[in-house]
Backbone of each chain as nested JSON, in Angstrom:
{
  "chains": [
    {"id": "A", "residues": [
      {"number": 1, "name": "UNK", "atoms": {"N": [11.719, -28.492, -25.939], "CA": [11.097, -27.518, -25.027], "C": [10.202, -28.245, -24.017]}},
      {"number": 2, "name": "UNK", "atoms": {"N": [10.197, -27.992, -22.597], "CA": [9.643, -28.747, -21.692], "C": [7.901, -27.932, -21.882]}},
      {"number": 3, "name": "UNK", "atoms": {"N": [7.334, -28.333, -20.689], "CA": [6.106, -28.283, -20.752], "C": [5.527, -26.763, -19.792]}},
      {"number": 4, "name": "UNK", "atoms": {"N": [6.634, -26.398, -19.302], "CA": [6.754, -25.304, -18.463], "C": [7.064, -24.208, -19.604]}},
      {"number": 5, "name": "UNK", "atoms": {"N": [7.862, -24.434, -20.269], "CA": [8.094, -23.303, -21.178], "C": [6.758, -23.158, -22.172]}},
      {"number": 6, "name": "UNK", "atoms": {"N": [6.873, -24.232, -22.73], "CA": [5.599, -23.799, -23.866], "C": [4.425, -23.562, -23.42]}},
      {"number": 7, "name": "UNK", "atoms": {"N": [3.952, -23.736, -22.558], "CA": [2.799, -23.342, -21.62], "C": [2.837, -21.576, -21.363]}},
      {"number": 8, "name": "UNK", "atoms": {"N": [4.28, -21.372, -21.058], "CA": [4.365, -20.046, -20.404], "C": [4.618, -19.205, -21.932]}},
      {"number": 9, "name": "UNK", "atoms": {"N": [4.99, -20.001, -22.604], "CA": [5.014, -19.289, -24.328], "C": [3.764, -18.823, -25.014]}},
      {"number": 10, "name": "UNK", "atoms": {"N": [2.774, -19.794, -24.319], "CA": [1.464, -19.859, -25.018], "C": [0.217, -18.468, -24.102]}},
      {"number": 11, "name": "UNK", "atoms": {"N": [1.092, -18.073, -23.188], "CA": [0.258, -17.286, -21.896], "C": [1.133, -15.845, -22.618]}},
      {"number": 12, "name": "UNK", "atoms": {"N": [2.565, -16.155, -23.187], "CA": [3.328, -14.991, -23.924], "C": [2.809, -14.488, -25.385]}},
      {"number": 13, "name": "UNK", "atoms": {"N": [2.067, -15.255, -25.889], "CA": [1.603, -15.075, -27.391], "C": [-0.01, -14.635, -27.296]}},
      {"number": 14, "name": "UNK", "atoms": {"N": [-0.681, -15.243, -26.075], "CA": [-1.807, -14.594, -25.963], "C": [-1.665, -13.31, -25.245]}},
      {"number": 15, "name": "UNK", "atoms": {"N": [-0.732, -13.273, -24.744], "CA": [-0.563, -11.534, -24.215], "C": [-0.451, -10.407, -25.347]}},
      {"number": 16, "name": "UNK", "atoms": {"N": [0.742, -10.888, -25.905], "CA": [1.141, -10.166, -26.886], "C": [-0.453, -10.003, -28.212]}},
      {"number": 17, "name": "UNK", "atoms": {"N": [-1.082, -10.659, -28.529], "CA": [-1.666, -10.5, -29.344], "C": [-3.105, -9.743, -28.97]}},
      {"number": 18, "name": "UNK", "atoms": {"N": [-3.299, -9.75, -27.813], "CA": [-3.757, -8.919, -26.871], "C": [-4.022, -7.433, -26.967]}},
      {"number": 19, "name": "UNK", "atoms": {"N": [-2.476, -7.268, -26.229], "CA": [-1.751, -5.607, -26.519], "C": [-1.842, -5.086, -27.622]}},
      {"number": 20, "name": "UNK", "atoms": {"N": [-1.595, -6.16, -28.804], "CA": [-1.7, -5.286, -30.388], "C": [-2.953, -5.003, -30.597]}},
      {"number": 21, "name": "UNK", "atoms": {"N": [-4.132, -6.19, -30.416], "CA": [-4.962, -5.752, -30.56], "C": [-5.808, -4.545, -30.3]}},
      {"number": 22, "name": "UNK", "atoms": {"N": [-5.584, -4.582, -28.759], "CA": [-6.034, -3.378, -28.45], "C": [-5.171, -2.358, -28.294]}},
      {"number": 23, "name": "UNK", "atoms": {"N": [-3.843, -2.098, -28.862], "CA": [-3.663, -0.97, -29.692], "C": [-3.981, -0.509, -31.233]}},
      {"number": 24, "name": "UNK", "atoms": {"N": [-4.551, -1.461, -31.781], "CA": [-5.346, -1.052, -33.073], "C": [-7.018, -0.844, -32.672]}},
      {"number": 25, "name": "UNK", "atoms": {"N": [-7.252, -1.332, -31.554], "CA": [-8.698, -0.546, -31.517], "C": [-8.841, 0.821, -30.392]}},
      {"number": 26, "name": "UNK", "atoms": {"N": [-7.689, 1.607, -30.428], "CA": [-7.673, 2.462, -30.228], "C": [-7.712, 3.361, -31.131]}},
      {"number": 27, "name": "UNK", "atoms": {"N": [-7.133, 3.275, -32.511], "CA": [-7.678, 3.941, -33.515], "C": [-8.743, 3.537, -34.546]}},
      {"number": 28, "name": "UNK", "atoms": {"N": [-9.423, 2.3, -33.956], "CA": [-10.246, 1.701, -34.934], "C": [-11.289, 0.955, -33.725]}},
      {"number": 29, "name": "UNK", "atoms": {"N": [-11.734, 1.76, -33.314], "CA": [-12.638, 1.289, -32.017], "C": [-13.928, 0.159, -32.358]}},
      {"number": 30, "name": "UNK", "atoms": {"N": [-14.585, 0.782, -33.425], "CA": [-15.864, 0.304, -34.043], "C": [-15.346, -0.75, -34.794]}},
      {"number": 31, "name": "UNK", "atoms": {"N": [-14.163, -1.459, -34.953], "CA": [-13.713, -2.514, -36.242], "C": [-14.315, -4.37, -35.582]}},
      {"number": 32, "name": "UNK", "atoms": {"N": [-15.313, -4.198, -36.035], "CA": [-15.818, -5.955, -35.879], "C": [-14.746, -6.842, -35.827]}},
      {"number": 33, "name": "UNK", "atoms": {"N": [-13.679, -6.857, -36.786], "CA": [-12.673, -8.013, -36.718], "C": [-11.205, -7.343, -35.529]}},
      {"number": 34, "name": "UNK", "atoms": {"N": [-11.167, -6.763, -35.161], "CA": [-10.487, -5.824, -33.92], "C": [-11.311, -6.33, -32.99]}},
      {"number": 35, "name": "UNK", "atoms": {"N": [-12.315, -5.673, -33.176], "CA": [-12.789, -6.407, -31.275], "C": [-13.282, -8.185, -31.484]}},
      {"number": 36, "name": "UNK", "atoms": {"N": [-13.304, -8.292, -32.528], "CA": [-13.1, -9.933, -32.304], "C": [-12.115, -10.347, -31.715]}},
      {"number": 37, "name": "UNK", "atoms": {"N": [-10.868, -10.085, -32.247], "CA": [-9.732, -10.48, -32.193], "C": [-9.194, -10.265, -30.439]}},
      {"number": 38, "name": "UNK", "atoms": {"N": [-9.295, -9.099, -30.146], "CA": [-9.426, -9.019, -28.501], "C": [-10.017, -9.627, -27.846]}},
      {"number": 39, "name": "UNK", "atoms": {"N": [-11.612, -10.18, -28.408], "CA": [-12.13, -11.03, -27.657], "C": [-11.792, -12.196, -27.527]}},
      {"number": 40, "name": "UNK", "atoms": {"N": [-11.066, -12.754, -28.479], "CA": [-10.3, -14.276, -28.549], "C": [-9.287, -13.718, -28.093]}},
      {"number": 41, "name": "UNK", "atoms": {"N": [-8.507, -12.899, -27.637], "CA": [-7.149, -13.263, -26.926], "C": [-7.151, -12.896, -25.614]}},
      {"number": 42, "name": "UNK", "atoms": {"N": [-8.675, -11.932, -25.453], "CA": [-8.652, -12.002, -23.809], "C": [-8.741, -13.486, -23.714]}},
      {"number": 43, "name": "UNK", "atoms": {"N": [-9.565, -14.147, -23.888], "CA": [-10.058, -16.115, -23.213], "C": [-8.941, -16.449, -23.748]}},
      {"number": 44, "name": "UNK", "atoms": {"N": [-8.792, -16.803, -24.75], "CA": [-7.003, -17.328, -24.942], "C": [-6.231, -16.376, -23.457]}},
      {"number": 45, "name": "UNK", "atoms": {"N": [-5.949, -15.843, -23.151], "CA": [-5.077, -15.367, -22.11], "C": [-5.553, -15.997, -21.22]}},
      {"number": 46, "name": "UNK", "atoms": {"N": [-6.898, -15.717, -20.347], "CA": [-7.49, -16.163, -19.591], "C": [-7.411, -17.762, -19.451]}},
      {"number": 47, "name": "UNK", "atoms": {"N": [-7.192, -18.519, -20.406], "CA": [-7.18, -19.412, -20.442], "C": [-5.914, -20.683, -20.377]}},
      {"number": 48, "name": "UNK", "atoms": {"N": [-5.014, -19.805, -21.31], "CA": [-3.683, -20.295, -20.91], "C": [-2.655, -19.839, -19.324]}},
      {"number": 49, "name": "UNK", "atoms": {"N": [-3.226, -18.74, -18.812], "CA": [-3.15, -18.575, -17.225], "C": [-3.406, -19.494, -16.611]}},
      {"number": 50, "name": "UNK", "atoms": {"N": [-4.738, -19.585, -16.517], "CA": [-5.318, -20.869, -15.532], "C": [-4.708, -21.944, -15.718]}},
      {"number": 51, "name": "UNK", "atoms": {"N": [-4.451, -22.591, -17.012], "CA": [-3.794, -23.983, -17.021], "C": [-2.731, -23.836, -16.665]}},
      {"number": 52, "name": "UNK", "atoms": {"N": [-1.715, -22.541, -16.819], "CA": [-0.425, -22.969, -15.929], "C": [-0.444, -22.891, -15.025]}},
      {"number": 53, "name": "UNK", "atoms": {"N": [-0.888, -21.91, -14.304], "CA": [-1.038, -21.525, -13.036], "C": [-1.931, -22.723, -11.827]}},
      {"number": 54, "name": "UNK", "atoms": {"N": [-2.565, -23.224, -13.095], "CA": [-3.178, -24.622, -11.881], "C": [-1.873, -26.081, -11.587]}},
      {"number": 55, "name": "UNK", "atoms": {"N": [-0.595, -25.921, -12.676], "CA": [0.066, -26.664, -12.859], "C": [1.26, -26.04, -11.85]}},
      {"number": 56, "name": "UNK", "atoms": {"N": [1.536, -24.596, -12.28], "CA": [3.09, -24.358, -11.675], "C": [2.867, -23.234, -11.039]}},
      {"number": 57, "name": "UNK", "atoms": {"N": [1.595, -22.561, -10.781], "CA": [1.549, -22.152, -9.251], "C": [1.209, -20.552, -9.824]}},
      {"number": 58, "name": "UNK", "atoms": {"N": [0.963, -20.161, -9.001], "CA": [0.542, -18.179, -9.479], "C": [1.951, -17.559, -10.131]}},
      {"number": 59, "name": "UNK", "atoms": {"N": [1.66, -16.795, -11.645], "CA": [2.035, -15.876, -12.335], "C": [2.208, -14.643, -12.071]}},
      {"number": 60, "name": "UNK", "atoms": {"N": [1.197, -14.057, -11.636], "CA": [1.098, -12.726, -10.931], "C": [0.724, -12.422, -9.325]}},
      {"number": 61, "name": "UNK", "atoms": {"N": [0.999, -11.823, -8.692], "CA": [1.056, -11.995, -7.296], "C": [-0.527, -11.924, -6.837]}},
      {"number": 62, "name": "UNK", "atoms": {"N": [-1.675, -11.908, -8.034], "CA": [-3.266, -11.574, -7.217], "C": [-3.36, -12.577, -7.362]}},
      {"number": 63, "name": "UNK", "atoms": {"N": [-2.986, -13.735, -7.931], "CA": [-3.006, -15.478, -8.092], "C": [-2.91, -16.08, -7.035]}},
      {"number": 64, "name": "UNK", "atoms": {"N": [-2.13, -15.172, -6.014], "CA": [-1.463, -16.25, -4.773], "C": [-2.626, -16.929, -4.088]}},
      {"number": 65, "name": "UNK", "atoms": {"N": [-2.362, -17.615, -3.514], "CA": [-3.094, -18.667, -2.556], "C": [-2.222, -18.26, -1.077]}},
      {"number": 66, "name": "UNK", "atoms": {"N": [-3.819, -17.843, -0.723], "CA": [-3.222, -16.712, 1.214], "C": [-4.269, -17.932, 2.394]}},
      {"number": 67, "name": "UNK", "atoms": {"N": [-4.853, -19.1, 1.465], "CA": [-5.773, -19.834, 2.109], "C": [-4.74, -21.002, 2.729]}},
      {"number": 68, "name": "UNK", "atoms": {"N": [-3.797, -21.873, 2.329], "CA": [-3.559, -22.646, 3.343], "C": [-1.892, -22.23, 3.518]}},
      {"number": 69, "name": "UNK", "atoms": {"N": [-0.541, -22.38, 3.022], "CA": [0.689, -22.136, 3.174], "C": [0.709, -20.786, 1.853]}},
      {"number": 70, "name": "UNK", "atoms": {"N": [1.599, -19.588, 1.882], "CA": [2.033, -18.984, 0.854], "C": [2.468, -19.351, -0.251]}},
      {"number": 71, "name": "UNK", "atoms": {"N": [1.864, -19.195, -1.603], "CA": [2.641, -20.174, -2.694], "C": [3.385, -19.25, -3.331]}},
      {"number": 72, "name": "UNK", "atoms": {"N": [3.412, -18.048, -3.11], "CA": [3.887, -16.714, -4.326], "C": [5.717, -17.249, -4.374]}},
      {"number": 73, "name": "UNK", "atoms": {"N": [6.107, -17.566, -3.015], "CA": [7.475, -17.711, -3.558], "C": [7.75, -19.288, -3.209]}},
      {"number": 74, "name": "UNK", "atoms": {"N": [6.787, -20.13, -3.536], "CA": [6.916, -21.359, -3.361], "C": [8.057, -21.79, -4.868]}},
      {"number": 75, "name": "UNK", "atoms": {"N": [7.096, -21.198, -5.834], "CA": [7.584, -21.711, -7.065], "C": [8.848, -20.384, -7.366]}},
      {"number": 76, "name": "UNK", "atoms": {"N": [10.002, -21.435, -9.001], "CA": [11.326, -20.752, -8.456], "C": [11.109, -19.367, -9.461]}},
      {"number": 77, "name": "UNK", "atoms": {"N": [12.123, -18.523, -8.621], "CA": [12.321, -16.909, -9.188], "C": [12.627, -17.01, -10.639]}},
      {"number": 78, "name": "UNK", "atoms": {"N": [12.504, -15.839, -11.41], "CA": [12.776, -16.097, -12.697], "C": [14.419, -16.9, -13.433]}},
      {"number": 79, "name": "UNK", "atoms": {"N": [15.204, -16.166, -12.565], "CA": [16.418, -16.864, -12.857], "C": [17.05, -18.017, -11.884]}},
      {"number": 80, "name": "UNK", "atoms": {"N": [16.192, -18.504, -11.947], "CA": [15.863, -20.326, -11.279], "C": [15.996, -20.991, -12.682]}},
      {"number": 81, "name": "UNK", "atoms": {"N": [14.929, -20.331, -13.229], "CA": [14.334, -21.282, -14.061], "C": [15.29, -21.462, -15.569]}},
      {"number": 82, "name": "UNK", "atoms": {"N": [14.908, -22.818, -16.005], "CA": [16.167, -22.708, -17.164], "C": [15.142, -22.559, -18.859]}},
      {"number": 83, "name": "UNK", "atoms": {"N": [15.691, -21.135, -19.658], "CA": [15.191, -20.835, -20.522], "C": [14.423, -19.672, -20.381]}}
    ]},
    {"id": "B", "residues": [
      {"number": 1, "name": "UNK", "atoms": {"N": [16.094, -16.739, -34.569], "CA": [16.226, -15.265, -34.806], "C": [17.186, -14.986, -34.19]}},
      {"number": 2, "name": "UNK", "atoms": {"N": [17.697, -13.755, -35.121], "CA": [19.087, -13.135, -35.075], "C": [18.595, -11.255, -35.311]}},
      {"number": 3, "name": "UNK", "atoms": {"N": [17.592, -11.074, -34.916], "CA": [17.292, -9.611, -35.471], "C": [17.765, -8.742, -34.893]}},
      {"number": 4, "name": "UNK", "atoms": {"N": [18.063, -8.795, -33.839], "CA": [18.781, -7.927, -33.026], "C": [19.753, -7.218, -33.358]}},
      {"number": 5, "name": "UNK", "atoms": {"N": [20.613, -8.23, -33.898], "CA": [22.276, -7.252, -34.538], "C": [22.007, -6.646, -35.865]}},
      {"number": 6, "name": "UNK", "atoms": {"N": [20.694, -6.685, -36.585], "CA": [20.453, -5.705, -37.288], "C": [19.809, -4.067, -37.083]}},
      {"number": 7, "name": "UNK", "atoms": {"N": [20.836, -3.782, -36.239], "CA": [19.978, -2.203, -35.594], "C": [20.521, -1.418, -37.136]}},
      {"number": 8, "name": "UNK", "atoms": {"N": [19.214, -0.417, -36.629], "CA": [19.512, 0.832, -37.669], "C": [20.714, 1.942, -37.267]}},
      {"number": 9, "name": "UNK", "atoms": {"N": [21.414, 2.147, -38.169], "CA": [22.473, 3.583, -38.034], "C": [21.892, 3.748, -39.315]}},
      {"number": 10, "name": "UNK", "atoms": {"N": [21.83, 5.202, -38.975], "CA": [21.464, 6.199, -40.068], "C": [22.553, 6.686, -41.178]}},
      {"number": 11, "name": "UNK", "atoms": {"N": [22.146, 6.67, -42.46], "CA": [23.913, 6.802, -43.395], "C": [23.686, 8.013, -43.216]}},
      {"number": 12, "name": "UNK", "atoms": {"N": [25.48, 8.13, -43.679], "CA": [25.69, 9.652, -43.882], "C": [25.322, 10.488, -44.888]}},
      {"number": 13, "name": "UNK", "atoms": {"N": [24.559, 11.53, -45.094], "CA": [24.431, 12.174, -46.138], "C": [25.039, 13.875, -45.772]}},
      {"number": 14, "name": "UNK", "atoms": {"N": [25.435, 14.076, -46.752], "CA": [25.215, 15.837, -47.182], "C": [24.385, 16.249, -47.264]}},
      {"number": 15, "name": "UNK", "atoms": {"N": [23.969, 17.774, -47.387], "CA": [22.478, 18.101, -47.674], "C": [22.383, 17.872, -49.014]}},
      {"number": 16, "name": "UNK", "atoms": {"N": [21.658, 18.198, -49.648], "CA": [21.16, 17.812, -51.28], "C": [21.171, 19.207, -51.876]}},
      {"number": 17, "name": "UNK", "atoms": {"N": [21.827, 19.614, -52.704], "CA": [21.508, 20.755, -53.674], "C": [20.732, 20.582, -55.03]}},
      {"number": 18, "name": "UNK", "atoms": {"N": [20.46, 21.692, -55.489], "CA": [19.776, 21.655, -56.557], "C": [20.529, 21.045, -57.493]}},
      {"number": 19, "name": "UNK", "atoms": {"N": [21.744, 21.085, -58.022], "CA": [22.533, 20.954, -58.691], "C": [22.993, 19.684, -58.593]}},
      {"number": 20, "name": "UNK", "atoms": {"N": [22.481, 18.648, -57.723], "CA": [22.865, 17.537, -57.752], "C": [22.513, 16.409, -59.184]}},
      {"number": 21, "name": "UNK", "atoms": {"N": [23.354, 15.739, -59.435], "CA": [22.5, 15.065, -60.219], "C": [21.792, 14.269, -59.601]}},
      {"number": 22, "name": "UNK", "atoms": {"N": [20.464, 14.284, -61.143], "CA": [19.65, 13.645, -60.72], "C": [18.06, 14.455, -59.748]}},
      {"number": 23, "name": "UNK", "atoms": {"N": [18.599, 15.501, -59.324], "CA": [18.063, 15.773, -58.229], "C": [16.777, 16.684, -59.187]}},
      {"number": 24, "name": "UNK", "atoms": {"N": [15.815, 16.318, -59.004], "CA": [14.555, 17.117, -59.586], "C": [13.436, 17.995, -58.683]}},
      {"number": 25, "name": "UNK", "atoms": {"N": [13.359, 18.909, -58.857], "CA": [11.787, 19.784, -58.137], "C": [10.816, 19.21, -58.157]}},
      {"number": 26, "name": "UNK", "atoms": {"N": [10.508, 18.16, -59.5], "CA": [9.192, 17.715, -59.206], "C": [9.03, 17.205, -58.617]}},
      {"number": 27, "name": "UNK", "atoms": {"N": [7.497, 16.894, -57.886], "CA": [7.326, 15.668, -56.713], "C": [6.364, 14.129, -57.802]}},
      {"number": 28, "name": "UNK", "atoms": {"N": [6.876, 13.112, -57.789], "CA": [6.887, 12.262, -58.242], "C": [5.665, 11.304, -57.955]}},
      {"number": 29, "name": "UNK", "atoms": {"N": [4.957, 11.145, -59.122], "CA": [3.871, 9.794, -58.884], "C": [2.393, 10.602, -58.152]}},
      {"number": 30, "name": "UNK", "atoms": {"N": [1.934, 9.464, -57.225], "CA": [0.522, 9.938, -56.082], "C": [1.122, 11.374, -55.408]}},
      {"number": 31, "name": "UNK", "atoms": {"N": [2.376, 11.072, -55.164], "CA": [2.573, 12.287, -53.841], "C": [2.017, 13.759, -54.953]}},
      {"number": 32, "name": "UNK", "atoms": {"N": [2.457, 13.826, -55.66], "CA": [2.609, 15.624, -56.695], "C": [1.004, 16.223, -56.416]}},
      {"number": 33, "name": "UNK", "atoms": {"N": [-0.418, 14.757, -56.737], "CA": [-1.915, 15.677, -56.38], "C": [-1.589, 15.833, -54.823]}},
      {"number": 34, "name": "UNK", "atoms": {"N": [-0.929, 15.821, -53.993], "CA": [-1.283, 16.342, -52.707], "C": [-0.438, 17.746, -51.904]}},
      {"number": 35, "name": "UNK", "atoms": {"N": [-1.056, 18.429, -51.11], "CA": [-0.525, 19.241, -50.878], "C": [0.99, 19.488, -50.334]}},
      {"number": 36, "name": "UNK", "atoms": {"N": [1.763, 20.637, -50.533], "CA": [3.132, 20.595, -49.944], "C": [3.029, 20.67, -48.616]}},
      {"number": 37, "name": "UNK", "atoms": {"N": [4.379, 20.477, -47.588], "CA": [4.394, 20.615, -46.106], "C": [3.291, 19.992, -45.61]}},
      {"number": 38, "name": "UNK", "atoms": {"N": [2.842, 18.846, -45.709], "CA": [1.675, 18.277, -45.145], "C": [2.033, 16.632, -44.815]}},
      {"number": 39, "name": "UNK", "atoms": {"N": [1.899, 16.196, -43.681], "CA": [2.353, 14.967, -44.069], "C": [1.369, 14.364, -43.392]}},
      {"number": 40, "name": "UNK", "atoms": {"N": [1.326, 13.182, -44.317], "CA": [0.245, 12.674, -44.478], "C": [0.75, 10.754, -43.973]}},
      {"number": 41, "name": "UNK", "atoms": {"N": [-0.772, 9.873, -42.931], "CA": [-0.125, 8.977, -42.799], "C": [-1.349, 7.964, -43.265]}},
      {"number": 42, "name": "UNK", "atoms": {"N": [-1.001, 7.069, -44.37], "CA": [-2.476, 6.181, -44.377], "C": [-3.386, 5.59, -43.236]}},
      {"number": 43, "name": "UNK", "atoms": {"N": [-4.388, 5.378, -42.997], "CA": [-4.72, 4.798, -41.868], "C": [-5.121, 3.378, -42.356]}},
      {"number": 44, "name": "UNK", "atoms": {"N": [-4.385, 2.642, -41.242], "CA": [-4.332, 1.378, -41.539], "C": [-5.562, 0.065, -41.7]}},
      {"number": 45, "name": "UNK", "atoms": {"N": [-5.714, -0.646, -42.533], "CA": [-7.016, -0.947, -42.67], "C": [-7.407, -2.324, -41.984]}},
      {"number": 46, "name": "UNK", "atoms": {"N": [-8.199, -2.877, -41.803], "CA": [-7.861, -4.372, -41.216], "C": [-7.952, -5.653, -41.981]}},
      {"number": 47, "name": "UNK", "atoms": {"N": [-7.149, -6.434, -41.788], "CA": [-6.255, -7.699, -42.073], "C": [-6.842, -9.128, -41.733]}},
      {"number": 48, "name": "UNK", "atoms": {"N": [-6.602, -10.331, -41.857], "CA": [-5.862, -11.417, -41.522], "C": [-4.565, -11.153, -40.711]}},
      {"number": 49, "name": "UNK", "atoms": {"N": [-4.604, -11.194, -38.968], "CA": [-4.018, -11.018, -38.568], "C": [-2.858, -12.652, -38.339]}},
      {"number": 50, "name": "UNK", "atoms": {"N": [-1.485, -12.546, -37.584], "CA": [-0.633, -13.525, -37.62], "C": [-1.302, -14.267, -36.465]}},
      {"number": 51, "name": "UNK", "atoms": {"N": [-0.882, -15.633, -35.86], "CA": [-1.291, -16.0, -34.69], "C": [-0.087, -15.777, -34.337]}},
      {"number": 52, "name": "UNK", "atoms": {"N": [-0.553, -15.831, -32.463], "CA": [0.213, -15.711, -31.008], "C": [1.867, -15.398, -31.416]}},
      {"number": 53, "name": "UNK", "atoms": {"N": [2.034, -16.773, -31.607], "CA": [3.427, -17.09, -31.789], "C": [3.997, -16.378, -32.88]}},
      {"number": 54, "name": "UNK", "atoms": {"N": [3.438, -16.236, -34.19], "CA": [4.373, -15.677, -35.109], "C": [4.465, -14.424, -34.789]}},
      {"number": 55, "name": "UNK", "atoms": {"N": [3.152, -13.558, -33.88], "CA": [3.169, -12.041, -34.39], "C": [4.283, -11.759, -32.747]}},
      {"number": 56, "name": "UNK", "atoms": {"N": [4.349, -12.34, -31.845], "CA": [5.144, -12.96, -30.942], "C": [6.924, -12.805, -31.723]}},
      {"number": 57, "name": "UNK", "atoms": {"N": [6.961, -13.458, -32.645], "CA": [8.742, -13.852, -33.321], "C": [8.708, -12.463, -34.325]}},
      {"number": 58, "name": "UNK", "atoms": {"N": [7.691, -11.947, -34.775], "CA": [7.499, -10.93, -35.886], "C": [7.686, -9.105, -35.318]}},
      {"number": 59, "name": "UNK", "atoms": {"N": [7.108, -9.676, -34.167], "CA": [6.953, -8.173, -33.537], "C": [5.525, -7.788, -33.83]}},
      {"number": 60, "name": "UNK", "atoms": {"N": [4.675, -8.063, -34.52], "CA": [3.57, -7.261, -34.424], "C": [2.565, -8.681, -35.227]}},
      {"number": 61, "name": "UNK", "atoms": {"N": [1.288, -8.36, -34.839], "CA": [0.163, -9.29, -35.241], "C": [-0.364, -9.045, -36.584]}},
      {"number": 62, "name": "UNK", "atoms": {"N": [0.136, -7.618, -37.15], "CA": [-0.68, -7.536, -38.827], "C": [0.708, -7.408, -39.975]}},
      {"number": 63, "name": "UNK", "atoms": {"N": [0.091, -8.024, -40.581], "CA": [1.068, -8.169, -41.332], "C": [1.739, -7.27, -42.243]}},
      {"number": 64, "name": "UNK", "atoms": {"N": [1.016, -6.068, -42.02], "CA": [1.259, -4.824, -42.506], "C": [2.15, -3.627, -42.242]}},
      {"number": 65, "name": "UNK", "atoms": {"N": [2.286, -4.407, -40.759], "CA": [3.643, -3.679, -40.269], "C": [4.559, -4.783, -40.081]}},
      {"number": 66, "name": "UNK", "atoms": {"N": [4.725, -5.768, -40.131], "CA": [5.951, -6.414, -40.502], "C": [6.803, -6.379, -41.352]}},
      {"number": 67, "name": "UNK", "atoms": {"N": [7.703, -5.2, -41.234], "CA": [8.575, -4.429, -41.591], "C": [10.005, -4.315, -41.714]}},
      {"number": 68, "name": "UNK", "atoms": {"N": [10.56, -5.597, -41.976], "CA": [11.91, -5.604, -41.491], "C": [13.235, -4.57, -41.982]}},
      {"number": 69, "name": "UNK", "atoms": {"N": [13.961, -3.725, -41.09], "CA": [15.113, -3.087, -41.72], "C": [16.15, -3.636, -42.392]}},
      {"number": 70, "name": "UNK", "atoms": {"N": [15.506, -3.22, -43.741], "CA": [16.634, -3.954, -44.393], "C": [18.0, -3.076, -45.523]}},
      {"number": 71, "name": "UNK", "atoms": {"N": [17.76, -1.902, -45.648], "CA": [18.879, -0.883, -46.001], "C": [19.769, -0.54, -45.346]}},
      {"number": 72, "name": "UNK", "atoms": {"N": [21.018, -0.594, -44.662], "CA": [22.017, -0.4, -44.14], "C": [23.158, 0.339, -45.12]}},
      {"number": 73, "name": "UNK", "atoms": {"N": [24.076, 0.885, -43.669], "CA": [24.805, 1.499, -44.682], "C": [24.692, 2.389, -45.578]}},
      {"number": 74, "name": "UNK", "atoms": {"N": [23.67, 3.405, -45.952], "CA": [23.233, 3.696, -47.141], "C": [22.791, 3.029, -48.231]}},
      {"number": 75, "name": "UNK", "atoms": {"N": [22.569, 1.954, -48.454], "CA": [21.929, 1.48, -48.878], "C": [20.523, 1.232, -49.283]}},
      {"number": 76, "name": "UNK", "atoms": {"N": [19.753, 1.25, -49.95], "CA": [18.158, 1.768, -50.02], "C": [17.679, 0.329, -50.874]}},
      {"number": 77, "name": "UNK", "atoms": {"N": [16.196, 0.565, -50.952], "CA": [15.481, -0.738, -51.103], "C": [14.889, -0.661, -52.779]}}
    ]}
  ]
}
């Protein structure tokens, strides 16, 4: 696995663990280890974004860079990419 | 992973008569102290959740719903 994938795997696992989370503190709002757990996967998210995104360019289109050339479709479309 | 080609189809059944064997009125075990027509769902408690990646390959982060279908066919667990 290259370094593009597992990077973008690691931005996929902090998402996902994310979403669950905070679909269990929707019925468990007040749960200390619930909103822990959201709180480590927001910065885990937050965090594995930035490192790719400083490497292979904006993820989501509010990422783009409008300051010197357009980068949103600099880097390749999804089915560019291999994997 | 291969989970995919394990989708659920529902077996075929008949309805159930009284007369079936086997087939009893009573309600069995915890369920019998609780009321009829009521359904009831535990609420789920909290865990040791999976990390990223497994709950990622698992489908879900607690391990409590990691649930895999595994009766087919009519078949039961």
């Amino acid at each position: 696995m290259n370094d593009r994938a597992s990077m973008l795997d690691r931005v996929r696992a902090a998402d996902f663990t994310l979403i669950d989370a905070g679909l269990y503190l929707n019925t468990h709002p007040d749960c200390p280890g619930g909103l822990d757990l959201f709180r480590r996967a927001q910065s885990e998210r937050q965090a594995a974004v930035r490192a790719y995104e400083a490497v292979y360019g904006p993820l989501t289109v509010d990422a783009a860079q409008a300051t010197g050339a357009w980068d949103w479709t600099a880097s390749p479309w999804p089915w560019e990419m291999e994997g | 992973m291969n989970r995919m080609n394990n989708y659920y189809q529902a077996p075929r059944r008949r309805p159930m008569r009284p007369s079936d064997a086997g087939c009893s009125d009573e309600t069995p075990g915890l369920l019998a102290t609780l009321p009829v027509a009521m359904a009831y769902v535990p609420m789920q408690v909290w865990q040791t959740v999976y990390d990223g990646e497994t709950g990622l390959a698992r489908g879900t982060i607690f391990p409590c719903f990691d649930l895999p279908f595994l009766a087919y066919r009519g078949a039961s667990l």
